[in-house]
N, C-alpha and C positions, 0 to 999 in steps of 0.2 A: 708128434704124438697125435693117436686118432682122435678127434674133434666130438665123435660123437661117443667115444668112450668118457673123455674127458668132461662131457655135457651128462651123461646120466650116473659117474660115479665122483668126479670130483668137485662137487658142486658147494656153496656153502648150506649149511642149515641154518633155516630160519623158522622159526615154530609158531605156527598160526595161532590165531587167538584164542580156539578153542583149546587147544594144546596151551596156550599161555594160563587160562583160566585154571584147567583141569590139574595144573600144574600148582598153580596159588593155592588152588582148593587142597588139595592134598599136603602143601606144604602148612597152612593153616591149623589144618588135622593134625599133625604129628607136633603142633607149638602147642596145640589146646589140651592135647593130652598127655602131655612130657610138663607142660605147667600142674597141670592136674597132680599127677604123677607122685611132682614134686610136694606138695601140700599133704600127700598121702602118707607116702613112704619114708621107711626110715632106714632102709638097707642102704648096699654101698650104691656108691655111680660108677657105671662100668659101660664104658665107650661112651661117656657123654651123656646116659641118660640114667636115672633115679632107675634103684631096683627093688622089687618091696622084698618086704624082711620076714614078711609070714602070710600064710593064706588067706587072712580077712585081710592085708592088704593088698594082695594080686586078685580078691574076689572085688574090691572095690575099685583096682586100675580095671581088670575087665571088662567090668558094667559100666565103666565110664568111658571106657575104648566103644562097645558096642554100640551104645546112645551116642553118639560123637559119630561113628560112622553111618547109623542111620539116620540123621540131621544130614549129616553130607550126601547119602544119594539122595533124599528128600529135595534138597537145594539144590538138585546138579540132578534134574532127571536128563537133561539130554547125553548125557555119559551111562555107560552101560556098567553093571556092579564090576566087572570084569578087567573096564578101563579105569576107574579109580579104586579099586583092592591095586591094581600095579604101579599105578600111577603113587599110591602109598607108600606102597613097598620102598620105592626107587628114594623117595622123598626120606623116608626112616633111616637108610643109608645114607642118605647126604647127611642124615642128621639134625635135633632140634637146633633153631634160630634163635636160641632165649639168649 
């Protein structure tokens, strides 16, 4: 096998710390606001996490999702809005930790 194929595509990953951080951080984010969530809502659970059950209670997950993601760029200015909106994302699918 080529050597130097083998050196830049089979490599293991290992995820730096900035990458470890941004990672916590967003997994954090989706615990604070799925705990939240849960206090609020009275709808079903559907894939794991609490679903509200009428518009004053998605108007209340919202504004608590918003405030929760502007504390996180706040605390995490070296990440760009760009890398933890995805860094979210990714973390929502793995799913809450509760």
């Amino acid at each position: 096998m080529n050597t130097a194929f083998a050196n830049l595509y089979q490599s293991d990953f290992t995820p730096t710390e900035s990458e470890r951080r941004l990672s916590a951080a967003a997994e954090q984010y989706v615990n604070e606001t799925e705990a939240y969530d849960r206090t609020v809502c009275t709808g079903p659970i559907k894939h794991g996490s609490i679903m509200p059950a009428n518009a004053h209670e998605r108007g209340l997950v919202n504004r608590n999702a918003m405030r929760a993601m502007d504390r996180l760029y706040i605390k995490h200015p070296e990440f760009t809005r760009q890398q933890i909106l995805r860094e979210v994302s990714h973390a929502e699918i793995r799913g809450p930790s509760l």
